[in-house]
TORZA-839226 format. One record per residue (C-alpha): residue number from 0; residue in one letter; x, y, z. Coordinates in steps of 0.25 Angstrom, whole numbers, plus 5000, padded with zeros to 4 digits. Layout:
+------+------+------+------+------+
: resi : resn :    x :    y :    z :
+------+------+------+------+------+
:  NUM :    A :    X :    Y :    Z :
...
+------+------+------+------+------+
end
This chain:
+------+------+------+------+------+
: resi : resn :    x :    y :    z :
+------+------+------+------+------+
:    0 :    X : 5050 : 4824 : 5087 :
:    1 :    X : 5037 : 4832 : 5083 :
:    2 :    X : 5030 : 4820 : 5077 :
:    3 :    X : 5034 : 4810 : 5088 :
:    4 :    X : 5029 : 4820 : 5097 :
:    5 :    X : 5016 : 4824 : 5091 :
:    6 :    X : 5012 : 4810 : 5091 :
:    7 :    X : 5017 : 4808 : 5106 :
:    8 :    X : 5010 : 4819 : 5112 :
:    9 :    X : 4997 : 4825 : 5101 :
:   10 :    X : 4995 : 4812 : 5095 :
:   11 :    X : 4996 : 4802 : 5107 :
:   12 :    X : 4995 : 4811 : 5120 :
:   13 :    X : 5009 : 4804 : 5125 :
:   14 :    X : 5014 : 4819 : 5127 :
:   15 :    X : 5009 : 4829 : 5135 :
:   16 :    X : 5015 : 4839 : 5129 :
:   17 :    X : 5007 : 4844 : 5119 :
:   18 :    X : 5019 : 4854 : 5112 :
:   19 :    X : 5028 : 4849 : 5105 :
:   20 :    X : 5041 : 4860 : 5108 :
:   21 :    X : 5036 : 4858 : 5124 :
:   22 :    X : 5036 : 4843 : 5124 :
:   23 :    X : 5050 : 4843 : 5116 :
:   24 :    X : 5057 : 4852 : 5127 :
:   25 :    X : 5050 : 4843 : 5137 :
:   26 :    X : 5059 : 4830 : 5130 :
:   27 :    X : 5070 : 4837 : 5129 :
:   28 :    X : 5071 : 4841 : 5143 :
:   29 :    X : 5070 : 4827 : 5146 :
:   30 :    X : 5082 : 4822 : 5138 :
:   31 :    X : 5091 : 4833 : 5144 :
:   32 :    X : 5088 : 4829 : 5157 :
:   33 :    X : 5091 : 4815 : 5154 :
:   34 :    X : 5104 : 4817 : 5151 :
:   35 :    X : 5109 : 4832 : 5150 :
:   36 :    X : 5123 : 4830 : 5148 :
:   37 :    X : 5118 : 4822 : 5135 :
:   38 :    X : 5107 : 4832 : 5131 :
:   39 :    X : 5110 : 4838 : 5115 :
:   40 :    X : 5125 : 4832 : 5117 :
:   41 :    X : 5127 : 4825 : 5105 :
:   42 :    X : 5142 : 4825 : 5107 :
:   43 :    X : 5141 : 4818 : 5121 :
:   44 :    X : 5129 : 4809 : 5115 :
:   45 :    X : 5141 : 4803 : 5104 :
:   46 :    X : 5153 : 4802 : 5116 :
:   47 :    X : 5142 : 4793 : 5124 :
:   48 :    X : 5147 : 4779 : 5124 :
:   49 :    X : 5133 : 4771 : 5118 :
:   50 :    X : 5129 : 4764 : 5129 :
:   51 :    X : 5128 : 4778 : 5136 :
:   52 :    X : 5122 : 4784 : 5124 :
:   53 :    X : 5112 : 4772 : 5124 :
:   54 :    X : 5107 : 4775 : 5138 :
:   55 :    X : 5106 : 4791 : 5135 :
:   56 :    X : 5096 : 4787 : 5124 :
:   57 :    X : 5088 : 4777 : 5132 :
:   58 :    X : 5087 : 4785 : 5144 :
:   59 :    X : 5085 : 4799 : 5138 :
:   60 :    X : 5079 : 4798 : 5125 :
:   61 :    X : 5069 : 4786 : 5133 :
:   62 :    X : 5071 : 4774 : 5124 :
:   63 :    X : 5066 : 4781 : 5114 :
:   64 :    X : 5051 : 4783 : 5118 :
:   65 :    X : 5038 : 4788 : 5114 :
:   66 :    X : 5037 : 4803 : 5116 :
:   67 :    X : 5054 : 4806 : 5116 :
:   68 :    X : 5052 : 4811 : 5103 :
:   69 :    X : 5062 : 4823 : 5107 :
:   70 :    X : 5073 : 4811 : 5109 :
:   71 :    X : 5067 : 4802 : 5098 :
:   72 :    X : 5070 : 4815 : 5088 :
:   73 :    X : 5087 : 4815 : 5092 :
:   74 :    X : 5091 : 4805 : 5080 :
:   75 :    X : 5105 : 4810 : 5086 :
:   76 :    X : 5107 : 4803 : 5098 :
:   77 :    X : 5100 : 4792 : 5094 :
:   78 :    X : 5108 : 4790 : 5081 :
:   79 :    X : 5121 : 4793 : 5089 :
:   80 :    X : 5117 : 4780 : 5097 :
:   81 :    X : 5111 : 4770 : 5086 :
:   82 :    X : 5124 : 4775 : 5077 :
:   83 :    X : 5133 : 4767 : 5088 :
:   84 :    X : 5128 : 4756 : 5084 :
:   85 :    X : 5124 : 4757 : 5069 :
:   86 :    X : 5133 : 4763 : 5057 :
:   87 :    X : 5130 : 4777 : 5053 :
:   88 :    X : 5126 : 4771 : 5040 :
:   89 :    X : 5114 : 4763 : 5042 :
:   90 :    X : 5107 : 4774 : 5047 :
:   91 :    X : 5099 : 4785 : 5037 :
:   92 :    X : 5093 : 4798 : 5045 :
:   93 :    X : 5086 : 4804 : 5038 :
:   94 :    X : 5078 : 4818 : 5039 :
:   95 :    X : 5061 : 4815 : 5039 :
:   96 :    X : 5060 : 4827 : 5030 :
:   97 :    X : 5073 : 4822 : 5021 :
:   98 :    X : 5065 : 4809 : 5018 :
:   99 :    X : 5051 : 4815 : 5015 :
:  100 :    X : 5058 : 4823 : 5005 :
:  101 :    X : 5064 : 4810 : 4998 :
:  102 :    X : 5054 : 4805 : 4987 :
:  103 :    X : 5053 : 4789 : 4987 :
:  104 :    X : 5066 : 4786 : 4978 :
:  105 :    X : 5076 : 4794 : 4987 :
:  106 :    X : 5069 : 4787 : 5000 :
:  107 :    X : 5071 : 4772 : 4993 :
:  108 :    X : 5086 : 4776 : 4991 :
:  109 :    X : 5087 : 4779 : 5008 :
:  110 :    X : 5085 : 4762 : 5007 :
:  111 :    X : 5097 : 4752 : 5007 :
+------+------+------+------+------+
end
């Protein structure tokens, strides 16, 4: 969220706000009113049938535009959707900082 929102609001001037914790808080606001019976309730988010769960991310999470990097940054619920659709083992989630660790060899083997 720190990257997406430095490039967004110091980089570009998309932003106004110019602090990253205040602009966060501004976001997240945004999402709990969208849907507050929904907000940080994973257990509700997994009973949602998918076309409900579909809509939910469309209409609070705004397709997915630039500057929503507070919901671009919840791999949760967007994982919870797409898992609907693909098996759990063609996906690989990895850590940023687990891969910069990995030296060349042990990032090949992550390849099919």
């Amino acid at each position: 969220a720190f990257s997406e929102w430095s490039m967004f609001a110091l980089g570009w001037n998309w932003d106004p706000v110019k602090n990253f914790s205040a602009a966060m808080a501004y976001k997240l606001q945004a999402l709990q009113r969208c849907n507050r019976s929904l907000y940080l309730n994973v257990s509700r988010l997994r009973q949602l049938p998918t076309t409900e769960l579909a809509a939910y991310l469309r209409k609070c999470f705004d397709y997915g535009r630039a500057t929503m990097y507070a919901t671009s940054s919840m791999y949760s619920a967007c994982l919870l959707h797409a898992l609907r659709y693909f098996k759990r083992e063609q996906f690989l989630v990895l850590r940023y900082e687990d891969l910069m660790a990995m030296d060349a060899t042990a990032t090949l083997r992550l390849l099919p």
